[in-house]
Every structure is written in C-alpha cells, then in structure tokens.
N, C-alpha and C positions, 0 to 999 in steps of 0.2 A: 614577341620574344622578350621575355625577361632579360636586365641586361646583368652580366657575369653568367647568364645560363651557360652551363658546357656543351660541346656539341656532341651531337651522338654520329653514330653510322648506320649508314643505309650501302644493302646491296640492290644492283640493281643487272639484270641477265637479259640483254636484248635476244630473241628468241624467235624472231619473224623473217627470216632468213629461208631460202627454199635448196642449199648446199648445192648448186649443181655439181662442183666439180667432187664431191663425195662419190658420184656418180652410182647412189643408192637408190633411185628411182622414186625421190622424195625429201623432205625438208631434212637432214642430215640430224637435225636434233633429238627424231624420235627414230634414229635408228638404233636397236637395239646393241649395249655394247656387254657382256657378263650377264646378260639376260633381263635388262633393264636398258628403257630410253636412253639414249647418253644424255643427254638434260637430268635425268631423275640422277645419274651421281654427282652432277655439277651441285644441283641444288641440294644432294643428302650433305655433300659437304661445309657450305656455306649456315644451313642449320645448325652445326656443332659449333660456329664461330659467337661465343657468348657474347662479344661486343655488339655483333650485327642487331638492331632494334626489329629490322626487316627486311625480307629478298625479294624487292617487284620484278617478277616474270613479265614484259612485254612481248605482244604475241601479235602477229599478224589479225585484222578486226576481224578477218574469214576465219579464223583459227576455232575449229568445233574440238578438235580431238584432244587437247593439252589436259585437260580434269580425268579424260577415261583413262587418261596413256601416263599419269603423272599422279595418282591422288593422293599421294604421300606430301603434297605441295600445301597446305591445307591450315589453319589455325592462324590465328593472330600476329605471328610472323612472317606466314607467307600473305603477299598481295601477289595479283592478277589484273595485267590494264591490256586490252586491245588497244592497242595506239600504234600498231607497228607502222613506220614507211619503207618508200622506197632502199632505201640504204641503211647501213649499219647506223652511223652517223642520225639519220633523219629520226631512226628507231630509239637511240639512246633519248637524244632531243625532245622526243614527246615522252619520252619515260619520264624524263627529269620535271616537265611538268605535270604529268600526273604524282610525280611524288611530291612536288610543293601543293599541289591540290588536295595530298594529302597533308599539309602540316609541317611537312620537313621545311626547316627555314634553311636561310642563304651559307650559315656559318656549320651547317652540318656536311658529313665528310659523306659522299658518295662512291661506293667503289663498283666499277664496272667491270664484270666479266662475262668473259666469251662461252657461250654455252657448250661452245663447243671443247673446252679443256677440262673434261671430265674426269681429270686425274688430280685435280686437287685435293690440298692437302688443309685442313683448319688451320695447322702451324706457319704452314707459310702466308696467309691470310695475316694470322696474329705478326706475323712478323713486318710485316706491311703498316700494317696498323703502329706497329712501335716504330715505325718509324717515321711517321710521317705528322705522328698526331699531333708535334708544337711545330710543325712545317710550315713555312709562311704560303708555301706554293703545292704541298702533296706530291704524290710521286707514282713509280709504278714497279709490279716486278720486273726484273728483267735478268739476260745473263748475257756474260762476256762472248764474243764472238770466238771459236775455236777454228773453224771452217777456213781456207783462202774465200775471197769474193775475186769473182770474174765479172767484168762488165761485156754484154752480150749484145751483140749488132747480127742483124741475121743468122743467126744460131750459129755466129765463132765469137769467139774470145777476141774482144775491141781492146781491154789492157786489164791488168789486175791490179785490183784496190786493197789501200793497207787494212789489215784488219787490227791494228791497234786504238783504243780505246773506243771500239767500237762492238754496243751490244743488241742483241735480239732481244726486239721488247715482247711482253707475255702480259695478261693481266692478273689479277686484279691490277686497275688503275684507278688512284684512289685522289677525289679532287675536292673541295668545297662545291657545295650546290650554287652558291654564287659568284663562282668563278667560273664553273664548269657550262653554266648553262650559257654567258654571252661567247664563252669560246667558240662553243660549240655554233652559235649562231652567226657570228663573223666568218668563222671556216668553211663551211656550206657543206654539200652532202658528200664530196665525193673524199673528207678526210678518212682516213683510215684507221686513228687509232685518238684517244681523249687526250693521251700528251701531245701530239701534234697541234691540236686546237691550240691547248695552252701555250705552248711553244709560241705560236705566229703571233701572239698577243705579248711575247717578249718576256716568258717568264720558262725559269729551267727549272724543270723538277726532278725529284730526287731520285736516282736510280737507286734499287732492294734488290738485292743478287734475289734470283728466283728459284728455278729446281728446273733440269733439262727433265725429268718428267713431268711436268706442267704443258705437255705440248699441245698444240692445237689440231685436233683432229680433222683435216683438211680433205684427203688423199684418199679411195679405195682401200691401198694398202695400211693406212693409218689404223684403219677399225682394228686392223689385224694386231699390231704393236700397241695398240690400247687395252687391248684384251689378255694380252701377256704380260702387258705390264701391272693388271689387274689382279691378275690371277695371283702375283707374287706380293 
C-alpha cells in the first residue's frame, strides 16, 4: 500500500445460508421474488453504487446453482468465492479473507449486506457511504424503534422495555477491512451482526437512519410484502 493511498469500498453478500425459517423448501436467497432470485435484486442494486470497486458473492463451497440462477452477476466487479461456513459470522470472516487475497488492503471500507434485503435502494448505500467515510470506527444503516418491546418468558410478557433511543439495525454495515476482520475473529461464530463485533472490541459506530423498506426477508409471509413492495 502506497501511503496517502485513498481507501476504496468493497461489497461484500454473505450468501450460504440454507433460510429455513423462510420455509421455501430451499436456501431463501434463490427464491424467486418479481420473477427473479431474491439475491439477483440485492446484487442489481449494489452494481448501480458507483463507489463500490466490487461485490464478492460468498456461497456455500457445495453451491452449483448461483451462475445458472444469477448470471447478471458477472464482469470485473462482480467476484465469486466458495468460502461459505457454518454461520453468518463464520461466512462474512472467510469473505473478508478472500478479499485481502484479493488485494483489498486493511484501510479499505467493506460493506456488508444481507442477501436477503432485496429491496435496496443505491441511494441509501451512497448515503452510508457519506457518512462514514472520515469515520474513525464506520457505521451501519439502521432505524429508530417505533414498536413497544415486550420481554418474553414462556410465551407471556416478563415486563416491557423502553423503546427510547433504541434502534433496529439493517445493513449495509460498512467497516474498515482491518478492523473488521480481528472483530470478527475475537467475537466467534455465533455474533449476529459486524457492529456487534466491533462494539465488544469497545468501539461505537455510527448509526445512518435507514429506509423501513430495507427489510429483511425472513418470514413465509415476507416474500409476499417484498413483492408488493416491489411492484410499487
């Protein structure tokens, strides 16, 4: 690395995931949402992000169908790495080395997102990006809590939590590659999300109000509200 070099961005779509509780009778990412994979609009989106240099697709190493089911994924800014593990977490983790395998150094910004929030948008991408990029720490999208929170013991209501200054995180979650990567490695597999890592290593990063359409397709019913949300 030249030094003053500027850093660039990297996406990066963990994608090895087999959704059970989608309960599509199959890895949730290649079910189809508007007539396409839901992966193929995750990644049509992040293509339009002119900052992004490239989007490595991490796939389970069994993964045969991603090229026949996807092939719009393709050219010089898409990579492709079979590295998937056991967990989300384990999956981002071998991403993040095969993208220093590719060349991305320690001071490049990595943004991770969930294959499964196929309703992105490039602007809120770019807006992520504006704000994190002289960030000492990165950040992630996210939105304020509108919901009460009930805390649950045996399926009744134990007490109810405040919901002030508390919000639902969403990604893109956008970190340096050398920071990202020992978080990730101290946290182990079973973290849930890249700001948490970073968080337990004693570092706060920045919340980016998000879009309540950014959601993550989770649910049976989710397909359903993705595709209407689509349609509009």
């Amino acid at each position: 690395m030249l030094i003053g070099t500027p850093p660039r961005c990297f996406a990066l779509v963990p994608c090895a995931g087999i959704g059970e509780r989608a309960g599509v009778g199959g890895p949730k990412q290649y079910h189809p949402v508007a007539g396409q994979p839901m992966v193929a609009h995750t990644l049509a989106a992040l293509a339009q992000v002119a900052r992004l240099e490239a989007t490595l697709v991490v796939l389970a190493p069994q993964d045969e169908v991603f090229e026949g089911l996807v092939p719009e994924h393709r050219g010089e800014r898409a990579w492709v790495a079979r590295c998937g593990g056991a967990s989300r977490a384990e999956t981002v983790a071998n991403g993040l080395q095969a993208l220093a395998g590719r060349g991305v150094q320690p001071h490049d910004w990595v943004l991770v997102h969930d294959a499964a929030r196929c309703l992105l948008q490039p602007a809120w991408v770019d807006r992520l990006i504006d704000a994190c990029w002289d960030d000492e720490v990165g950040g992630l999208l996210a939105l304020p809590l509108a919901d009460t929170l009930k805390q649950e013991v045996d399926g009744r209501v134990a007490r109810t939590l405040p919901r002030s200054g508390k919000w639902a995180a969403q990604t893109p979650q956008m970190f340096r590659l050398g920071l990202l990567r020992p978080a990730l490695a101290a946290a182990g597999a079973e973290v849930t999300d890249e700001s948490s890592a970073v968080e337990a290593l004693g570092h706060a990063p920045r919340l980016v109000r998000g879009d309540a359409r950014n959601l993550k397709v989770t649910w049976p019913e989710d397909f359903d509200l993705a595709e209407r949300l689509m349609s509009r």
